[in-house]
RODRENDREN-531076 format. One record per atom (N, C-alpha, C): residue in one letter; x negated, y negated, z negated. Coordinates in steps of 0.2 Angstrom, whole numbers, padded with zeros to 4 digits, always signed. Example, Ala and Ser with C-alpha at 12.3 -4.5 7.8 and 13.67 -1.06 7.14 Angstrom:
<nodes>
A-0066+0028-0039;A-0062+0022-0039;A-0066+0016-0039;S-0064+0011-0035;S-0068+0005-0036;S-0064+0000-0039;
</nodes>
This chain:
<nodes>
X-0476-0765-0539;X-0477-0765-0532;X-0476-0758-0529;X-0474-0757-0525;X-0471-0749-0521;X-0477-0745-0517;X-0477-0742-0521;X-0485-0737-0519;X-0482-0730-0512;X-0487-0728-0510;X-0486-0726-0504;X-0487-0716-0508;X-0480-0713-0508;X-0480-0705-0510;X-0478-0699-0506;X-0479-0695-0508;X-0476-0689-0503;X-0469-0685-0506;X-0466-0685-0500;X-0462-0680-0500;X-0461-0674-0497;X-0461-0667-0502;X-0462-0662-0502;X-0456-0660-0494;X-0457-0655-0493;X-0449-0651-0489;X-0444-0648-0493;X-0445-0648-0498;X-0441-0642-0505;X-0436-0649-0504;X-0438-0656-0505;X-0433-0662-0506;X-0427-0661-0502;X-0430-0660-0497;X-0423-0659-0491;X-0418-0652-0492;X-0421-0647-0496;X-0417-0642-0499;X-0413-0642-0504;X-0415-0648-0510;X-0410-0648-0516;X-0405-0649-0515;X-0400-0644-0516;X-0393-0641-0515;X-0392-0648-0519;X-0392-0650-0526;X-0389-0657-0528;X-0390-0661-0526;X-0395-0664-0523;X-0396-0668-0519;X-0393-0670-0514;X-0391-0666-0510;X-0388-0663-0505;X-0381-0666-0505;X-0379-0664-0512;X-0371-0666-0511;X-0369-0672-0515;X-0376-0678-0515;X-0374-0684-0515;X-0374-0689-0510;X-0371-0696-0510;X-0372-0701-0505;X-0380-0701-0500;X-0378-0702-0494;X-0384-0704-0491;X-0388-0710-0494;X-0384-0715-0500;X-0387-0720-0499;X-0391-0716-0507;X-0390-0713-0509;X-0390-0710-0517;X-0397-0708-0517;X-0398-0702-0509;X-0405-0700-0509;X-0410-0703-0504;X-0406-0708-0501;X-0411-0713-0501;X-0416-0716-0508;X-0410-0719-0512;X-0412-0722-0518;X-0417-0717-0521;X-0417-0709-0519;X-0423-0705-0525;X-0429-0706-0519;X-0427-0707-0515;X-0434-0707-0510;X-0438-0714-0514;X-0434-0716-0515;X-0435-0726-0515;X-0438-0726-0525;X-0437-0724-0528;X-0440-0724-0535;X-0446-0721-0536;X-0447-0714-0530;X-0453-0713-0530;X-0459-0718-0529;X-0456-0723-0523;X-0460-0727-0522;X-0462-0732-0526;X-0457-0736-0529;X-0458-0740-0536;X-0462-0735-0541;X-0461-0730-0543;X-0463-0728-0550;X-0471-0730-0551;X-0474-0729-0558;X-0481-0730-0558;X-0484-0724-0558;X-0491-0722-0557;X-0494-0713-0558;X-0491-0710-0563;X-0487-0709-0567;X-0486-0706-0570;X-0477-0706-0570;X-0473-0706-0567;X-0468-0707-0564;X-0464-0711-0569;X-0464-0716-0571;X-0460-0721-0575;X-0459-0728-0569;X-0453-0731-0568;X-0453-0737-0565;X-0446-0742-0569;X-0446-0749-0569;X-0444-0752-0572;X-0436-0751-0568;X-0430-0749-0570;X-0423-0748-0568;X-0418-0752-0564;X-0421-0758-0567;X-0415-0764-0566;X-0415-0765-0560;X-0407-0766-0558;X-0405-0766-0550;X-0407-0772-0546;X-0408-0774-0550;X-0412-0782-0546;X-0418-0781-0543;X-0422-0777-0548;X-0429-0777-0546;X-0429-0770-0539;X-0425-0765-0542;X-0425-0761-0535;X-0423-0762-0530;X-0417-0769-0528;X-0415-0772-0524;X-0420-0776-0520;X-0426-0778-0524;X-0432-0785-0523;X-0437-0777-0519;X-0438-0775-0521;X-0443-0770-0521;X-0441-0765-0514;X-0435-0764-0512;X-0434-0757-0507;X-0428-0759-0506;X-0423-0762-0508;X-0416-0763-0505;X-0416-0772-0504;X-0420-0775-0500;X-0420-0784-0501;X-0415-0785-0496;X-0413-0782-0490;X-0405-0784-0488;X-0399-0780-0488;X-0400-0776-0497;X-0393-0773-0499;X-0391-0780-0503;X-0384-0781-0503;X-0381-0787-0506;X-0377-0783-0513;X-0374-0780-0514;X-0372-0775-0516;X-0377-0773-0523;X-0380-0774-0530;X-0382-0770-0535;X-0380-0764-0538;X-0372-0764-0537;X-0369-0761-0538;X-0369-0754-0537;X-0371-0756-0530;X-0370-0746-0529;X-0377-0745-0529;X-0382-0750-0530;X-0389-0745-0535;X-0388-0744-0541;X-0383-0747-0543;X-0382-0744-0553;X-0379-0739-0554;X-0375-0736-0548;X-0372-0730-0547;X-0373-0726-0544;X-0378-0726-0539;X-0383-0723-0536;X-0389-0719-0541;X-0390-0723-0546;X-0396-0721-0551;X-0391-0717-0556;X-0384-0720-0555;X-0380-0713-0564;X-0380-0708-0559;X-0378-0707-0555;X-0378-0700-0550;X-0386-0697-0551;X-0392-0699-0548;X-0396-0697-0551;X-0398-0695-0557;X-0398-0698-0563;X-0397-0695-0569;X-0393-0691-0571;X-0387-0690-0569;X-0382-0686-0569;X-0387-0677-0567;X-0389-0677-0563;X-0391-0671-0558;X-0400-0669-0560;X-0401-0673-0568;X-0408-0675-0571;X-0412-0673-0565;X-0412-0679-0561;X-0417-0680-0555;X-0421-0687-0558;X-0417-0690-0562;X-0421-0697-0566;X-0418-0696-0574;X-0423-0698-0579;X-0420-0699-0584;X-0422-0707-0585;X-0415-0708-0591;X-0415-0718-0588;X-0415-0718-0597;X-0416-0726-0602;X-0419-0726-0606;X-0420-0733-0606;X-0415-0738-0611;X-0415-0745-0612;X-0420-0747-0618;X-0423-0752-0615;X-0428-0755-0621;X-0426-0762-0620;X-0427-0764-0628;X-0425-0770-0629;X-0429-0776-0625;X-0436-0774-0624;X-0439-0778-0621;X-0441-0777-0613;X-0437-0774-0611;X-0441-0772-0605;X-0434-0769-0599;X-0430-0770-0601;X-0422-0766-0601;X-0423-0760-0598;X-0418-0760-0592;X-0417-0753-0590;X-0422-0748-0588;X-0427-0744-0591;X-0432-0740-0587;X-0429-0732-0587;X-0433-0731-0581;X-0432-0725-0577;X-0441-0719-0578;X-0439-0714-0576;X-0445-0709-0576;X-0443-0704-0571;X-0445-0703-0568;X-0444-0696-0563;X-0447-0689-0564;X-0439-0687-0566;X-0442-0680-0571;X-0449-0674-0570;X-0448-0674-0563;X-0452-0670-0559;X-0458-0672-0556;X-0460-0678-0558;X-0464-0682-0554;X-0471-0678-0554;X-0473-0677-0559;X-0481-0673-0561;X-0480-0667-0558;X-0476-0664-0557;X-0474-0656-0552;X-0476-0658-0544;X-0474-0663-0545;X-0473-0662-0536;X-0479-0670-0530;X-0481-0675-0538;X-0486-0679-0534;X-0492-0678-0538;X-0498-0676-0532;X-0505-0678-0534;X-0508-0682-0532;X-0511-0690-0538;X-0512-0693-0539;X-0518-0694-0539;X-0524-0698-0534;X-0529-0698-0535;X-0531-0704-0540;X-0535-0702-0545;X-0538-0708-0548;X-0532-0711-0552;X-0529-0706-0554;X-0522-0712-0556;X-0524-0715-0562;X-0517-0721-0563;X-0517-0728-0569;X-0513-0725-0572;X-0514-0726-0579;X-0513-0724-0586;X-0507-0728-0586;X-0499-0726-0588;X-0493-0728-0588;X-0494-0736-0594;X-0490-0740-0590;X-0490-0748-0596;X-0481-0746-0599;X-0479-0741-0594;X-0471-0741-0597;X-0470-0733-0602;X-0473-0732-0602;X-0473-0723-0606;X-0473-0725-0612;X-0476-0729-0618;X-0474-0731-0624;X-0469-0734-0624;X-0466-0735-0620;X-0460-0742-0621;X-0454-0738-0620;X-0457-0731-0616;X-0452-0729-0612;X-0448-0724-0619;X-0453-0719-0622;X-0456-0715-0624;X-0450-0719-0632;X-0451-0723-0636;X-0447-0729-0641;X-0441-0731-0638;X-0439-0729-0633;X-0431-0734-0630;X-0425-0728-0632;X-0419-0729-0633;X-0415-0723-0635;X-0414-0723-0628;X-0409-0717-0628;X-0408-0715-0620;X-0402-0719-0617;X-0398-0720-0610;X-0395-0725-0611;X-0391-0720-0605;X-0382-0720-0604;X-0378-0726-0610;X-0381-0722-0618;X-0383-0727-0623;X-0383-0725-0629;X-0375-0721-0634;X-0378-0716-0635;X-0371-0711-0636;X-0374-0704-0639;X-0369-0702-0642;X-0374-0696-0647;X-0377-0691-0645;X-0380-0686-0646;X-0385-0682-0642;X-0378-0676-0639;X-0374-0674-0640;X-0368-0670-0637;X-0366-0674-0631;X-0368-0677-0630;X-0367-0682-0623;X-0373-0679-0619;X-0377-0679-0619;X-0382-0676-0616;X-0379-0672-0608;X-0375-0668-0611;X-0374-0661-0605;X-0368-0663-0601;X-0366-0671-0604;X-0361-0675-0598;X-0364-0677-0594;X-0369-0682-0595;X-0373-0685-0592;X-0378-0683-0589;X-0381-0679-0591;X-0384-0674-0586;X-0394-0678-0588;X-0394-0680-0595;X-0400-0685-0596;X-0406-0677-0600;X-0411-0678-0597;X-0414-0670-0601;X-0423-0673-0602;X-0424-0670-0605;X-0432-0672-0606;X-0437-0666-0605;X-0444-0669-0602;X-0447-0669-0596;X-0448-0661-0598;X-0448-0657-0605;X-0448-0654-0605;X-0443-0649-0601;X-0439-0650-0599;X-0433-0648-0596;X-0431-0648-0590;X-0437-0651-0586;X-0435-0656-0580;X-0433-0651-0573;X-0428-0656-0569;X-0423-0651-0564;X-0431-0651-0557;X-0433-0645-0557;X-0436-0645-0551;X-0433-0643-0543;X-0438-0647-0540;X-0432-0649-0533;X-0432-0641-0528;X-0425-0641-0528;X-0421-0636-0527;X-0418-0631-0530;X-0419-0631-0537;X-0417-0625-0541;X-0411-0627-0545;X-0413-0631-0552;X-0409-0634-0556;X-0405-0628-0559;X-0411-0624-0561;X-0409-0617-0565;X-0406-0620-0572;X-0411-0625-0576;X-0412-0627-0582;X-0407-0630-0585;X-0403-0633-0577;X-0397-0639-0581;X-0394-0637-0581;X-0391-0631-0578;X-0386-0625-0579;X-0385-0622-0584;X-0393-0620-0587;X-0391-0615-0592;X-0390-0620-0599;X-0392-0627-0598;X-0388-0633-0604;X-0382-0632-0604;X-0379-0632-0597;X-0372-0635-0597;X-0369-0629-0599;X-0371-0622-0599;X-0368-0618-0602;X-0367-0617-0609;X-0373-0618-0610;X-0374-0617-0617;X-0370-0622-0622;X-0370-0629-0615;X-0366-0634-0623;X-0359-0631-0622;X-0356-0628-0618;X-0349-0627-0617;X-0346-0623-0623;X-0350-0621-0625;X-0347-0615-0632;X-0348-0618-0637;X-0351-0627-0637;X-0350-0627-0644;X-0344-0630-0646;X-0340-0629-0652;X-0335-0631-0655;X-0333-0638-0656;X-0340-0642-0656;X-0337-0651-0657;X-0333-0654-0649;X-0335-0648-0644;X-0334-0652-0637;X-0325-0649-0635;X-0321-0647-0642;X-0315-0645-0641;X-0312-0650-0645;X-0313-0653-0649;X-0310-0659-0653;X-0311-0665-0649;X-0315-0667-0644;X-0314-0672-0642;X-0310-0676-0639;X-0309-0683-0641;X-0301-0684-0640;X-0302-0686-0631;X-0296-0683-0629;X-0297-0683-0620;X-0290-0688-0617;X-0288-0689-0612;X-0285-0693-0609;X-0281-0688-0604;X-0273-0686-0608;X-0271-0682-0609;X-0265-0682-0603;X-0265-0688-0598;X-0263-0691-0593;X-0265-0688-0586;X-0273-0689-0589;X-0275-0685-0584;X-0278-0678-0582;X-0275-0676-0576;X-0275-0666-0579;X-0279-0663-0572;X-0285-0659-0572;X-0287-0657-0567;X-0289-0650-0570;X-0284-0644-0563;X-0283-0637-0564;X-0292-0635-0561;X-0297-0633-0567;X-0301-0631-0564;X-0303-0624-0561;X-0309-0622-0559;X-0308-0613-0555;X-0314-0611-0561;X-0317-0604-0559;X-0323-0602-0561;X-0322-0601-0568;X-0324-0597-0572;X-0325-0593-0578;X-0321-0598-0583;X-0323-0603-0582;X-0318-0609-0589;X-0313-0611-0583;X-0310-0607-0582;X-0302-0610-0578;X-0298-0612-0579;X-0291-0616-0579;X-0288-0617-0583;X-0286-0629-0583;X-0283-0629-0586;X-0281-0638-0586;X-0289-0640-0589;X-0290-0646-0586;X-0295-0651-0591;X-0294-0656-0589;X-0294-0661-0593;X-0294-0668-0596;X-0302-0670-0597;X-0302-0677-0594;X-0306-0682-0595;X-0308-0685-0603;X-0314-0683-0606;X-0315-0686-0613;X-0315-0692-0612;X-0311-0699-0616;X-0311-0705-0618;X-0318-0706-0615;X-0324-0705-0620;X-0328-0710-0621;X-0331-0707-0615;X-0332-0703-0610;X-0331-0704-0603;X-0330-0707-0598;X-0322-0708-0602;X-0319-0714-0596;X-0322-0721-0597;X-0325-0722-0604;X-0328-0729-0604;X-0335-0729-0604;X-0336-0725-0603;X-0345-0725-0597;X-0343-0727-0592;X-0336-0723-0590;X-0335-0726-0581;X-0335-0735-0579;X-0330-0735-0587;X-0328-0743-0584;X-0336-0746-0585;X-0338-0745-0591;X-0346-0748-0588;X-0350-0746-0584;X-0350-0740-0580;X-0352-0742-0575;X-0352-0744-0570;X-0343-0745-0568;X-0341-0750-0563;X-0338-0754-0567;X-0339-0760-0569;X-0335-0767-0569;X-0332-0769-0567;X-0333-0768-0560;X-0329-0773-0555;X-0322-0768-0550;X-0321-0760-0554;X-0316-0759-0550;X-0311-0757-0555;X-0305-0753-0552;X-0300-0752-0559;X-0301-0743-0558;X-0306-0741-0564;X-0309-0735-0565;X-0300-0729-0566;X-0296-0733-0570;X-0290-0730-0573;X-0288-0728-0565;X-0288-0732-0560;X-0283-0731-0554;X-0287-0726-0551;X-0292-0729-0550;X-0296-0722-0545;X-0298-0716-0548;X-0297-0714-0556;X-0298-0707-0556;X-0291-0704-0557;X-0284-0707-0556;X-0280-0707-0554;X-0278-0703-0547;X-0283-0706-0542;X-0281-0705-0535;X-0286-0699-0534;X-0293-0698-0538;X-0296-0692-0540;X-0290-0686-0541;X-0288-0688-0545;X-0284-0681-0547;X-0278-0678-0546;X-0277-0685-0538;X-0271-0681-0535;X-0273-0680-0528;X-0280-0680-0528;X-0284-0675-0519;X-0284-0669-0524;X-0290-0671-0530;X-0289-0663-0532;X-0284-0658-0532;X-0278-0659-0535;X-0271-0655-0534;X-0269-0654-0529;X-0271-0656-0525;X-0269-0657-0519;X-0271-0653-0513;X-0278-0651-0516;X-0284-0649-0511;X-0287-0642-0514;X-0281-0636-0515;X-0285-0633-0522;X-0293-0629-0518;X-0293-0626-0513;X-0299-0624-0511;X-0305-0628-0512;X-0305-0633-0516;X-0309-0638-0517;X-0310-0642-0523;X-0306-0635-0529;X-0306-0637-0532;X-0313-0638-0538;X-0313-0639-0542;X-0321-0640-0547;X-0320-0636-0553;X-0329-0633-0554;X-0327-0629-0559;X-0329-0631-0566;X-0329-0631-0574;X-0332-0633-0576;X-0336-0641-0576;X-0342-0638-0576;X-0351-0639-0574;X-0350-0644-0568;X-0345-0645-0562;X-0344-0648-0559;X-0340-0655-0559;X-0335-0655-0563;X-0329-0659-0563;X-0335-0666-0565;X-0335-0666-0569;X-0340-0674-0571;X-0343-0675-0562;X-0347-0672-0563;X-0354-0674-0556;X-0346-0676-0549;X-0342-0672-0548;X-0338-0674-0545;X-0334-0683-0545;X-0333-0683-0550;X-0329-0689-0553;X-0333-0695-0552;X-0339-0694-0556;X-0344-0701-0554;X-0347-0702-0548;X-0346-0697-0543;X-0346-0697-0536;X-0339-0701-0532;X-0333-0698-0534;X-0327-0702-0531;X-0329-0709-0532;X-0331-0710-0541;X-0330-0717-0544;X-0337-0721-0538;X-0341-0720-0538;X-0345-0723-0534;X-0345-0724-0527;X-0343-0719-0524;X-0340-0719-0515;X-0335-0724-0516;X-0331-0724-0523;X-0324-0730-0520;X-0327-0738-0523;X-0332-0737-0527;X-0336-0744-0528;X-0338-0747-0525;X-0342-0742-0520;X-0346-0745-0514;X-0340-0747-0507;X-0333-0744-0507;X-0329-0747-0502;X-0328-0752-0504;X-0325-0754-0511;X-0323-0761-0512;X-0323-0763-0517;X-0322-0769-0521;X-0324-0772-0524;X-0318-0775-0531;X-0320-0779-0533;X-0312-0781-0538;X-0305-0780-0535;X-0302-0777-0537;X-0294-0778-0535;X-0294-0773-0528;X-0299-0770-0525;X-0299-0766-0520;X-0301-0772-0514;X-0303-0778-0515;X-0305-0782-0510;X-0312-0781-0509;X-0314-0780-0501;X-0318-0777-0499;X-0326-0779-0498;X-0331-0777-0498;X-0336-0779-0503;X-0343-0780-0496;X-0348-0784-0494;X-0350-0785-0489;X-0353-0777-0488;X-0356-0776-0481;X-0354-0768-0480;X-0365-0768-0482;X-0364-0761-0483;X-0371-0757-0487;X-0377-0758-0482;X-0384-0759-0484;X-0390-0757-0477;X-0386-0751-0475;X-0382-0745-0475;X-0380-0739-0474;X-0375-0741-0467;X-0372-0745-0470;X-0365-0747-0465;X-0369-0748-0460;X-0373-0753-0461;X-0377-0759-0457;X-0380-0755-0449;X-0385-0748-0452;X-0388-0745-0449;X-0381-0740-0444;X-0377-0737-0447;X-0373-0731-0443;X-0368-0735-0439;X-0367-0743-0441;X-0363-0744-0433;X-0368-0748-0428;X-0374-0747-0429;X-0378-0751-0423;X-0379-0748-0416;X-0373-0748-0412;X-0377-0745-0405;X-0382-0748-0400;X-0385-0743-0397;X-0392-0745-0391;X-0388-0750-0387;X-0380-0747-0386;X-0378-0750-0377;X-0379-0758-0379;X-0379-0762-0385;X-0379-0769-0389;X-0385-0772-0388;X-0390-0767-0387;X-0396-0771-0386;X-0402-0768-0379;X-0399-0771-0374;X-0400-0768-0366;X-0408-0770-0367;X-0413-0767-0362;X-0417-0763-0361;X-0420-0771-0357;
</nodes>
């Protein structure tokens, strides 16, 4: 059941936060609410559809909603066999106090689920997944910088076989061509099902070229990508057939002059 939390001012200043969908940091306002005292909440887009989004039709762009926030380790997410998709919010003990709080029923459950998508621990600094030990505090994201730095030097992340079709000129200290790692692209397709992932990081790659002041550094290029893939998930749906519109839509084209006084 959706418990009543606070949000700090620092929220409205996280620079990552910032630079994803409004519907994105709707969804971190909206987990806070679900989570239990100790910031664990059950993930599945159904239940946070039932719970905070009951007239988004669309689960979709909660499941991409929620990779963008683990991406930016604002949630860490975590598959159990018995309980499926659970989430935790990294920062939660930082920033909520909790009067008389209940003892987590999801933290052993959560604590025994491998991390999810399940994938070897050198994935970790793709997906942006960290442990509480580490966790991105709101506004800074000092910590997931200095990961993403760190894994960049090491040698296994030069053998990985990438998808050599596609090419984006990056800027910033590792400047230079980079390709998309395979097993990458097939987190994309699981995380969208329903759109053609091959086409739209295709059309990714020809604003980037396109657009060099704007272009990604690094550290950037992933958070960018699964941002396109989701902005173009949420305009439409199989085969680019258009998908019924988001609460988001619903709210920004409602004019006053519609409903006289």
């Amino acid at each position: 059941m959706p418990r009543i939390r606070t949000i700090k001012p620092e929220f409205w200043r996280n620079r990552q936060l910032a630079k994803l969908s409004a519907f994105t940091r709707l969804l971190a306002i909206a987990v806070l609410n679900m989570a239990d005292d100790e910031g664990y909440f059950e993930a599945d887009t159904a239940l946070i559809r039932g719970d905070v989004f009951p007239f988004e039709e669309d689960s979709m762009s909660i499941h991409g909603a929620l990779m963008e926030l683990s991406m930016i380790c604002y949630v860490e997410l975590r598959e159990s066999s018995c309980k499926g998709l659970l989430g935790h919010i990294c920062s939660f003990k930082k920033h909520q106090v909790i009067s008389r709080p209940s003892q987590s029923k999801l933290k052993a459950i959560f604590n025994e689920s491998p991390m999810f998508p399940a994938e070897n621990t050198d994935s970790r600094s793709t997906h942006g997944v960290l442990t509480e030990s580490s966790v991105l505090e709101q506004g800074t994201g000092n910590r997931e910088k200095e990961k993403e730095q760190g894994d960049s030097s090491e040698p296994s992340q030069a053998s990985e076989p990438v998808d050599s079709t596609l090419v984006f000129e990056l800027v910033g200290k590792d400047s230079g061509p980079w390709s998309p790692p395979l097993a990458l692209i097939d987190q994309f397709r699981l995380w969208y099902p329903s759109m053609n992932v091959d086409a739209e990081l295709r059309r990714a790659a020809a604003w980037h070229a396109t657009n060099p002041t704007k272009r990604k550094t690094k550290n950037g290029i992933t958070k960018f990508l699964n941002a396109w893939l989701a902005k173009a998930n949420d305009r439409g749906g199989i085969n680019g057939h258009p998908q019924p519109p988001t609460i988001t839509d619903r709210l920004s084209n409602i004019r006053l002059e519609d409903y006289p006084q």
